[in-house]
N, C-alpha and C positions, 0 to 999 in steps of 0.2 A: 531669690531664694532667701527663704528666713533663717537669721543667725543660728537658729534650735537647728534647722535645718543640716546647716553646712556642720553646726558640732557634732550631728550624729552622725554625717558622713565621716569625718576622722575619726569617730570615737569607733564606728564600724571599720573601718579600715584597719584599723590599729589593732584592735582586739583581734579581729579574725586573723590578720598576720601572726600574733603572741600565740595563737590559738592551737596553730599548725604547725609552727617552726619546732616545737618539740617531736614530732615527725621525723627531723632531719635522721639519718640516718638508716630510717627503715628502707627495705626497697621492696621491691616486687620482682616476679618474672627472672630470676638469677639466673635460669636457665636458657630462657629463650632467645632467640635468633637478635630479638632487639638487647640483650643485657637486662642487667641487671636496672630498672628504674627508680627513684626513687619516691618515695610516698609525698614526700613534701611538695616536691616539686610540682607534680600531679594535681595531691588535691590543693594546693596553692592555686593554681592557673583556672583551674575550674571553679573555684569558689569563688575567686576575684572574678571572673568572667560573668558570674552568673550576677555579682554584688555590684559590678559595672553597667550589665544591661539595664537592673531594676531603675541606679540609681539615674542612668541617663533616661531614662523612660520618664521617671517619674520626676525629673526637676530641669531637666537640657531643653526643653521646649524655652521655658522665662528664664533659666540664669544664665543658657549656653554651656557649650560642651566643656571648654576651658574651665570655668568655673568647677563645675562637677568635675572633672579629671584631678584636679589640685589634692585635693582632701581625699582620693583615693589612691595616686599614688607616693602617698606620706610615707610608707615603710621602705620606697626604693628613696625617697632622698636622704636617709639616712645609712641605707644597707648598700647599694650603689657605690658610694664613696668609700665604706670600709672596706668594699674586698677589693678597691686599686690601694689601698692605703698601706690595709695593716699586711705585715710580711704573713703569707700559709692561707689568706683568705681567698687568696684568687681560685684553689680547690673546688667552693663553691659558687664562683659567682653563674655559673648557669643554672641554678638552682633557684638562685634572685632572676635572673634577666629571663629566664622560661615561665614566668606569672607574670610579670611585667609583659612579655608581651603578647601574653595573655588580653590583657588592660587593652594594649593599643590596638589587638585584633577584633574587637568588641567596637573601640571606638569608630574605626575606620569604618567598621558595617554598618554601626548607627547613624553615621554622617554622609555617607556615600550607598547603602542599601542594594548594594552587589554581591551577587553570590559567587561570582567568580573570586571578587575580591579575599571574600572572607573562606572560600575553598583553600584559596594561594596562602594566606597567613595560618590557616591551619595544617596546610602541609611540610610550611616553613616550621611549627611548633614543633612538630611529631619527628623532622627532622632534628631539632634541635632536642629534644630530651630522649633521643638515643643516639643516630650517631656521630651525630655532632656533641653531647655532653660526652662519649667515650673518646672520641678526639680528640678534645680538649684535656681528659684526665692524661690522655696516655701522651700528649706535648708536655703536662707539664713535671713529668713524672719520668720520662726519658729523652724528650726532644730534642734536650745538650747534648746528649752524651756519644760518646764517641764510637765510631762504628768501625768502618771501613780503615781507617787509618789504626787500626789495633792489631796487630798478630801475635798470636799465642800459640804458635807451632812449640815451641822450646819450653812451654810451661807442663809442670809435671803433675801428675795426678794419681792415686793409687787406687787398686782394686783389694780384692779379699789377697792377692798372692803376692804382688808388687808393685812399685811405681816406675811409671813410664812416662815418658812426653806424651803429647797432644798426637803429634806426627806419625807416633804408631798407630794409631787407631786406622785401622783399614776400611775407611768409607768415606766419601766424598762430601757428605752433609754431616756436620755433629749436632745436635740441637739438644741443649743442657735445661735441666730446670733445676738453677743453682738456688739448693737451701739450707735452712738450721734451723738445730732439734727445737728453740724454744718459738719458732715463729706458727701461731697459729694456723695464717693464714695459707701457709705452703703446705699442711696438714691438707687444709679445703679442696687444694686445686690438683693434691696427687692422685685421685682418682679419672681426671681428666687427663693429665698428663700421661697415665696406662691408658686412656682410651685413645689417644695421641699417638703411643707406641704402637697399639694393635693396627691404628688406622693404616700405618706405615711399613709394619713388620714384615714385610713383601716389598718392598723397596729396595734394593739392594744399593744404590745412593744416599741412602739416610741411617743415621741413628739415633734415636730418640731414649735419653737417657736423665738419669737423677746426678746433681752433681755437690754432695754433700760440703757443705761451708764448716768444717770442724771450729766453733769460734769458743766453744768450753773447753777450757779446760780441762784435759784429762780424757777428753774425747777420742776415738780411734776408727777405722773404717769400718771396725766390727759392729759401731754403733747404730753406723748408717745403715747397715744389712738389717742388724736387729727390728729397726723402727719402720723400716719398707716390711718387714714381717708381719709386726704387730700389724699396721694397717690392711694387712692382707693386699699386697703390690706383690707386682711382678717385674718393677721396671729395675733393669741394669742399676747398679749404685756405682760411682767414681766417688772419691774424695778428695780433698782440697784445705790444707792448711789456713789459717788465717794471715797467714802471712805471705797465702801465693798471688803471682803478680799478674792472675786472673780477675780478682778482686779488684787489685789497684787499678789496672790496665782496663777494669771495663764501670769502674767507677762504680762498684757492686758496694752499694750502702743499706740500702731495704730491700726486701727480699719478700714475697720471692722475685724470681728474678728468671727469662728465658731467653739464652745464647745461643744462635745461630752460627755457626762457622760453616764456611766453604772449606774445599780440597786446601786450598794452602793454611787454613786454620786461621784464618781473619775472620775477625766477625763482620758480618754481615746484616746481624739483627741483633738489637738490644732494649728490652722491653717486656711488657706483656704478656702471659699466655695467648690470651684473644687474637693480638694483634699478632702473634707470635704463627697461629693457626693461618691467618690471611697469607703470611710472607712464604708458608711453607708450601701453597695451594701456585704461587706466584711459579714454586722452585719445580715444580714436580711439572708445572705446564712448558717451566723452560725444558727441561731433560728430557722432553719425550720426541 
């Protein structure tokens, strides 16, 4: 392979990676069964796939496959290393390792020219950029955190009329989606969270409730009522200090945020809407 050659392969490599990575962030499909996917990811794997086939086609006969593989995948020997590196990068790294292996599902059929083969690394992919990248977000986003070992029966919470413990609540499942007023995102998910409610509101084992994080000042329960109005909700409101040891005790930093308690007020689940959905599916098969 002539040097103009192998420069156009990195220089191709390179560019299409710069190309796309402004992408990061879009997704697709927010609603469907697979989540939310991301656009980079996607057309990242499929660009590279297509930019891998031509290049091994057109130059892997006389320089060999090695050769050709080097100069295309130049953007993971760089991008690879930073997200074990730099601290918050790990978030993304299936966003890199889902085009990369991309790359290698390409190479593998060009070298071996089995369709079983290249069936299996394709099913591995589509595994991996859904429920394996929501895996991954949701290990590393609550994976620490502490579950079973937490009980918040004695922690107090108020409604529109007063404050009560945990333990008054007369239902054997509580399931919170603890949030606050300035957090976007918990805006997004309250319309799921009533669909969540209705799914269950015949359950006489569950409660599926809003559980307000008052972290401004000057904020009151009245606030929470008001802002489930404006949204047009219908879900229960609770309230919660910033200084209640629901917070501390379940290590509630970002939000939103959804708690599962059993009959004794231990949690049970701490995490996710999504994944929040699967545990609760787990709970209603155990009770019957």
């Amino acid at each position: 392979m002539k040097k103009k050659d192998y420069m156009l392969l990195w220089a191709l490599s390179i560019g299409l990676w710069l190309l796309i990575v402004p992408l990061r962030g879009y997704y697709v499909l927010p609603n469907s069964w697979m989540g939310a996917l991301q656009v980079a990811e996607i057309t990242h794997s499929i660009a590279f796939a297509i930019l891998t086939w031509w290049a091994l086609k057109r130059y892997a006969p006389k320089a060999g496959i090695w050769r050709v593989l080097l100069p295309l995948l130049a953007p993971w020997l760089f991008e690879v290393p930073m997200h074990l590196i730099l601290s918050g990068a790990l978030w993304t790294l299936p966003t890199s390792l889902m085009p990369l292996w991309a790359v290698i599902t390409v190479a593998l059929f060009y070298h071996y020219r089995k369709i079983w083969l290249l069936l299996l690394c394709t099913v591995l992919w589509l595994l991996g950029v859904t429920e394996g990248h929501k895996q991954w977000v949701e290990w590393l986003r609550f994976g620490n955190l502490p579950t079973t070992t937490v009980n918040v029966t004695n922690c107090e919470v108020s409604d529109s009329t007063h404050t009560f413990k945990l333990s008054e609540i007369d239902t054997d499942y509580l399931v919170f989606d603890v949030w606050y007023s300035q957090c976007g995102v918990c805006y997004r998910i309250m319309p799921e969270v009533e669909a969540l409610r209705k799914e269950y509101k015949d359950n006489k084992h569950m409660e599926v409730a809003s559980l307000f994080a008052m972290l401004i000042e000057g904020e009151t329960v009245a606030d929470g009522y008001r802002i489930m109005q404006d949204q047009g909700l219908d879900i229960p409101v609770y309230a919660i200090g910033e200084d209640s040891p629901i917070l501390k005790n379940c290590d509630i930093q970002t939000y939103p945020r959804i708690l599962i308690l059993d009959k004794n007020r231990t949690v049970i689940f701490n995490g996710s809407l999504e994944f929040a959905k699967r545990k609760l599916k787990e709970i209603v098969q155990d009770t019957k």
